[in-house]
N, C-alpha and C positions, 0 to 999 in steps of 0.2 A: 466450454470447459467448466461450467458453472455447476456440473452435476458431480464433481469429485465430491466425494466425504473429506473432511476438514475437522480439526480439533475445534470445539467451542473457542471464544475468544480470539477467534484469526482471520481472516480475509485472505482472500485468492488476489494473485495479481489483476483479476478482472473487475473485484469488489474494490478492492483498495482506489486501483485509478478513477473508479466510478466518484468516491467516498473524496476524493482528492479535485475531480473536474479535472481531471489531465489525461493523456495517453498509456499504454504499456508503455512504450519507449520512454515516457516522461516518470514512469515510474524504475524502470531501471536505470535515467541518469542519476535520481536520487541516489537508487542503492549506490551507483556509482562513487558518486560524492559522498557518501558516508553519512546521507540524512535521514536515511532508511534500512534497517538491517531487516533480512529475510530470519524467519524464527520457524519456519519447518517448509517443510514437505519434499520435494524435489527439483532439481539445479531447472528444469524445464515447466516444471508446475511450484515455482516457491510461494510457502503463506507467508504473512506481515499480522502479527500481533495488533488485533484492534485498537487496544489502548495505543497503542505508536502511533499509529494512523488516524485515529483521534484528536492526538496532540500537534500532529503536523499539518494538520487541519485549521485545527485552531490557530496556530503561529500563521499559517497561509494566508486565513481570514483578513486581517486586519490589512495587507498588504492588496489584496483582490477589492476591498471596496474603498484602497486610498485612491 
């Protein structure tokens, strides 16, 4: 699915889990949990706002090399 067109500034659910080291499914418990909001595309191909996924990167960091 990595071949959709996508707004600048967004990741695919396949980019994000990439960007995060985790699963799809570990990326929809996030959305789940409200650590993650979807910011376009569609309910079966949703994007995630780089800059979010960034940040939740960064917060993740510190926790993965305690």
């Amino acid at each position: 699915m990595e071949s959709q067109i996508i707004r600048p500034g967004h990741l695919t659910a396949h980019q994000t889990a990439r960007v995060l080291g985790i699963t799809l499914d570990g990326v929809r418990q996030l959305v789940r949990r409200g650590r993650l909001t979807r910011s376009g595309g569609s309910p079966r191909q949703p994007w995630y706002a780089a800059a979010d996924v960034a940040a939740l990167a960064a917060k993740r960091a510190p926790a993965a090399s305690a």
